[in-house]
N, CA, C and O atoms as a DFTB+ gen file, in Angstrom:
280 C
 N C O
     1  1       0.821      -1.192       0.000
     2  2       0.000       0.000       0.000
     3  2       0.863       1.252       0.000
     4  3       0.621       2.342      -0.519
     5  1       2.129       0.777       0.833
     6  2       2.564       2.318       0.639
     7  2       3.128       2.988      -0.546
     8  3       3.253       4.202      -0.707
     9  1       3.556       1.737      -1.609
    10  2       3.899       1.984      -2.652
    11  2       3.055       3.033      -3.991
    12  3       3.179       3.895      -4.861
    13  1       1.993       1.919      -3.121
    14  2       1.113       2.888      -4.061
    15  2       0.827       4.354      -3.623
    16  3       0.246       4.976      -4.513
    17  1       1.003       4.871      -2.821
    18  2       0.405       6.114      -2.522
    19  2       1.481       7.167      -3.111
    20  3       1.308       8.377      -2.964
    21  1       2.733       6.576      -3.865
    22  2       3.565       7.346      -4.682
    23  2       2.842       7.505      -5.855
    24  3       2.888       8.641      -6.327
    25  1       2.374       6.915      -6.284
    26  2       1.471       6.617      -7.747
    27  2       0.757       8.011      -7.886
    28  3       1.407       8.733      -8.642
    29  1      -0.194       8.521      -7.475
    30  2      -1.303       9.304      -7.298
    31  2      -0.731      11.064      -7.527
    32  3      -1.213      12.078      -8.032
    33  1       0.728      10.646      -6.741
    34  2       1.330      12.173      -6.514
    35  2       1.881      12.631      -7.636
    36  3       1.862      13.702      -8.244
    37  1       2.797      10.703      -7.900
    38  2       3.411      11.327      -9.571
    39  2       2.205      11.981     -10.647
    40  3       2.251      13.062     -11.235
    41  1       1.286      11.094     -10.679
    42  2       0.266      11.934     -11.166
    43  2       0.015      13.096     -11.581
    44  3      -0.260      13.468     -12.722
    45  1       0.122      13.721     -10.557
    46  2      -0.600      14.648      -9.486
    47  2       0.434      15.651      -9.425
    48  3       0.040      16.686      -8.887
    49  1       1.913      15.671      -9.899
    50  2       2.803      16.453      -9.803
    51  2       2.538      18.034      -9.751
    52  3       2.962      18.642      -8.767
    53  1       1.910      18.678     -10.682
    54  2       1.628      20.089     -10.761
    55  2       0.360      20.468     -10.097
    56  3      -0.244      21.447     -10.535
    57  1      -0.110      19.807      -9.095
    58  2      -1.073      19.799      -8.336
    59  2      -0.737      19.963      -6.622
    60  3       0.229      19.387      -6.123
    61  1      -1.607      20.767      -5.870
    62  2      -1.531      20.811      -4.917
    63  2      -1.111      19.616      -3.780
    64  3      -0.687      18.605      -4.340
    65  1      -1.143      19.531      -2.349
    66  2      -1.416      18.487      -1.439
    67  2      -2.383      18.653      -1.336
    68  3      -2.272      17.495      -0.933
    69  1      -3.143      18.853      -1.282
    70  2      -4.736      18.560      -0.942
    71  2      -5.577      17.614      -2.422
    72  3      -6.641      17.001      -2.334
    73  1      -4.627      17.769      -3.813
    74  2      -5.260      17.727      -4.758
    75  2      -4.723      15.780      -4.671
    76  3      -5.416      14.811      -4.986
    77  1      -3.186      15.795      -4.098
    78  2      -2.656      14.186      -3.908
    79  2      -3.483      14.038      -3.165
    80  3      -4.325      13.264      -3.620
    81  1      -3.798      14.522      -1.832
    82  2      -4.486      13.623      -0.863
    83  2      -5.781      13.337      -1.637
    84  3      -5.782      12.198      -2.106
    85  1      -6.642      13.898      -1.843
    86  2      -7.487      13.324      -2.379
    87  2      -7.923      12.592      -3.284
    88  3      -9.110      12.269      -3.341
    89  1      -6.572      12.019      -4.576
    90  2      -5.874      11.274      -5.357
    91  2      -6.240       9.937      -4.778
    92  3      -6.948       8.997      -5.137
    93  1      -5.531      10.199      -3.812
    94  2      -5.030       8.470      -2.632
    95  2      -6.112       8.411      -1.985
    96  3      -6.338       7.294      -1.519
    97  1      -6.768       9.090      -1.805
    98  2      -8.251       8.539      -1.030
    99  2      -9.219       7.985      -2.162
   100  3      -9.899       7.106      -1.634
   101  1      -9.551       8.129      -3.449
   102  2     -10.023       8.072      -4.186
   103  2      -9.527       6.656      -4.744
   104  3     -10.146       5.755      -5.311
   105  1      -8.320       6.776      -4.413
   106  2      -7.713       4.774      -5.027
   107  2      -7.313       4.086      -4.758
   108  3      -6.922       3.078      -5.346
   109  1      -7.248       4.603      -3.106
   110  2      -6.732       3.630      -1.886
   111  2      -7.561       2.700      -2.760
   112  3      -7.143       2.154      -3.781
   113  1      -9.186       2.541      -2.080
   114  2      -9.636       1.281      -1.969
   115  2      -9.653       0.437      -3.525
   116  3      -9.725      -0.783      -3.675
   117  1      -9.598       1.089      -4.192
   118  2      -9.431       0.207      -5.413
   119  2      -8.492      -0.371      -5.346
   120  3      -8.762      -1.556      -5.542
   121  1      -7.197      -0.188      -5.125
   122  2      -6.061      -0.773      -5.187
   123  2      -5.802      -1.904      -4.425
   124  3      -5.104      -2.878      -4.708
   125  1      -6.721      -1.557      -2.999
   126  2      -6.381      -2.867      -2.593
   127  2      -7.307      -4.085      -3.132
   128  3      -6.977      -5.271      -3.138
   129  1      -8.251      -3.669      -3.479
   130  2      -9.190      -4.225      -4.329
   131  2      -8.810      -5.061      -5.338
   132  3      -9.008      -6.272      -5.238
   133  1      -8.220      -4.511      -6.425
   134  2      -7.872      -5.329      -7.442
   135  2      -6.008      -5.773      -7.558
   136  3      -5.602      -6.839      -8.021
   137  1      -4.967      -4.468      -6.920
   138  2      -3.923      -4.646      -7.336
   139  2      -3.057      -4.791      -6.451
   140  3      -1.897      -4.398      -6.573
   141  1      -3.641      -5.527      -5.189
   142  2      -3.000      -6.064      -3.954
   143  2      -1.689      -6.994      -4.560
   144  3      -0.632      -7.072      -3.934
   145  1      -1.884      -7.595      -5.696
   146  2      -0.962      -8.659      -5.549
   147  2       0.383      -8.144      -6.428
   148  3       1.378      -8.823      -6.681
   149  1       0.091      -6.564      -6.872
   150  2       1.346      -6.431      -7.403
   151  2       1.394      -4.692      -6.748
   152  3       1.602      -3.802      -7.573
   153  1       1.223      -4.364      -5.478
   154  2       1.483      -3.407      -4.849
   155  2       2.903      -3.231      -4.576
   156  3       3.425      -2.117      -4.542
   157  1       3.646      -4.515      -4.346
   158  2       4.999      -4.440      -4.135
   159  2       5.973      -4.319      -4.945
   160  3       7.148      -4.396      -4.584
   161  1       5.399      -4.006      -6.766
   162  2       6.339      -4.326      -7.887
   163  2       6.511      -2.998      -8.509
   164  3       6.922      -2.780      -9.649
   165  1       6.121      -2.080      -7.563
   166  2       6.063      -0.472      -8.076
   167  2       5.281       0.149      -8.406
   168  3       4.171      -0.305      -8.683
   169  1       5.617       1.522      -8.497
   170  2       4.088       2.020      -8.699
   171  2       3.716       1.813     -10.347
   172  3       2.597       1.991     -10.827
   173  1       4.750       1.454     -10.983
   174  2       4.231       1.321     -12.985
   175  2       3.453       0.602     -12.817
   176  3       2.368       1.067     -13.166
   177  1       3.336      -1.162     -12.131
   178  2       2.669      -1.817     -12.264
   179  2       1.379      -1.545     -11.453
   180  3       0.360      -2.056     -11.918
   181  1       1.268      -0.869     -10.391
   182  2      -0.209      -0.525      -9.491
   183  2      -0.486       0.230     -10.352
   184  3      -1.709       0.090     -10.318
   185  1      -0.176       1.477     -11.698
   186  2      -0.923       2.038     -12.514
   187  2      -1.384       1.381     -13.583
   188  3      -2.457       1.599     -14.147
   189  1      -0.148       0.140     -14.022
   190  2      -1.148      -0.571     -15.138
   191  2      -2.179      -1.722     -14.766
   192  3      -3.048      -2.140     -15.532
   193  1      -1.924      -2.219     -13.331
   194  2      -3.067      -2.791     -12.829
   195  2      -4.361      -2.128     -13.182
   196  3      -5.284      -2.827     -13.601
   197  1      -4.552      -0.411     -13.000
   198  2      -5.395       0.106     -12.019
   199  2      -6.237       0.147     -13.556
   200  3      -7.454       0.216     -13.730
   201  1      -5.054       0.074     -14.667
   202  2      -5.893       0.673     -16.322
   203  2      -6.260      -0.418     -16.658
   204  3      -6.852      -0.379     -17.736
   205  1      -6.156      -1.682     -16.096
   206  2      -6.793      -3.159     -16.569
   207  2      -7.813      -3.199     -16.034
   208  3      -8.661      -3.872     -16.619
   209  1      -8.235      -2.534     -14.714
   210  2      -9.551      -2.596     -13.745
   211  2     -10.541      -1.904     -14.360
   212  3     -11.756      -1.942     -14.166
   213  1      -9.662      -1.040     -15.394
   214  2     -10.431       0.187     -15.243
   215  2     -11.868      -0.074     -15.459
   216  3     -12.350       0.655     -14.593
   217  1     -12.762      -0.580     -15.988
   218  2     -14.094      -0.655     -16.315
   219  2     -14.535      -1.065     -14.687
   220  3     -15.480      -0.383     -14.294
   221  1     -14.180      -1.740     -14.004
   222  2     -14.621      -1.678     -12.320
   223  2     -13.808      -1.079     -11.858
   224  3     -13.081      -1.970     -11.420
   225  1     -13.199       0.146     -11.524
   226  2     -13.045       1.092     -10.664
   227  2     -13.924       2.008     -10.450
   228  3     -14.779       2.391     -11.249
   229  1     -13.720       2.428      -9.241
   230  2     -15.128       3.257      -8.882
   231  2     -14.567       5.256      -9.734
   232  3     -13.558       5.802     -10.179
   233  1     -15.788       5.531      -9.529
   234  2     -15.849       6.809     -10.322
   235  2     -14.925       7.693      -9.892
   236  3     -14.412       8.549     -10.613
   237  1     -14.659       7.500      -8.587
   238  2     -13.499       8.657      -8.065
   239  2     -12.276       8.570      -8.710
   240  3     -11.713       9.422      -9.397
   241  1     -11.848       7.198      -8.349
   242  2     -10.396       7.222      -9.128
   243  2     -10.114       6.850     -10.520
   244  3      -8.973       6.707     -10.960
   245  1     -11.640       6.637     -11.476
   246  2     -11.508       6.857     -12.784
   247  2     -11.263       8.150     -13.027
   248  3     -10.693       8.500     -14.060
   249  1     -11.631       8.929     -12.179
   250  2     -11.546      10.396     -12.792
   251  2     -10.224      10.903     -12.300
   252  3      -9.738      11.926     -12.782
   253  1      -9.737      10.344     -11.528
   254  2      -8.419      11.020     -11.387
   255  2      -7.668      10.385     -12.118
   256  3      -6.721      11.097     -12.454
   257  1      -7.631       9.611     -12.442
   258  2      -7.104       8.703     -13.155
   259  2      -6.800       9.466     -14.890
   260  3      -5.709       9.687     -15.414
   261  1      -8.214       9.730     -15.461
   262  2      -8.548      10.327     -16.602
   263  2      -8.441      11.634     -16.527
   264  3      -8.810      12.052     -17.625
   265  1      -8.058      12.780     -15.654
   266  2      -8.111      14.033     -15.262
   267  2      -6.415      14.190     -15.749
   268  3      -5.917      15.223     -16.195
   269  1      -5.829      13.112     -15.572
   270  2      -4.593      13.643     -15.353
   271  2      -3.713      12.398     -16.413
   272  3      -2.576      12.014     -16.136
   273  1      -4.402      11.964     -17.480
   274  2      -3.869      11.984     -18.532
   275  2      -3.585       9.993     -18.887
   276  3      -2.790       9.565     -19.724
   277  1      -4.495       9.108     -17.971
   278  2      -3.851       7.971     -17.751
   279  2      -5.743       7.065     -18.297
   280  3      -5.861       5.839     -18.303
């Protein structure tokens, strides 16, 4: 999990802290959801997990997801 919460920021680079935090709240739970089993292999792979889910991820972190270019 903690890996992933790098994911969101790279993202998220020209964006506030408030704009990451709410990044990582938005995909915490997906992540553990679908991309528990490769949380530990970096964040490339918790993002291409997250674009294989994508049709079941919830709306929050599709949109951050799609907001910011992924």
């Amino acid at each position: 999990m903690t890996r992933f919460l790098f994911i969101i920021p790279l993202l998220m680079c020209a964006s506030g802290a408030s704009a990451q935090q709410l990044g990582q709240d938005a995909c915490a739970r997906d992540v553990t959801r679908f991309c528990r089993a490769v949380m530990n292999n970096g964040d490339g792979a918790v993002l291409a997990c997250l674009k294989q889910h994508r049709t079941r991820l919830s709306k929050a972190c599709d949109k951050v997801l799609t907001d910011h270019g992924q």
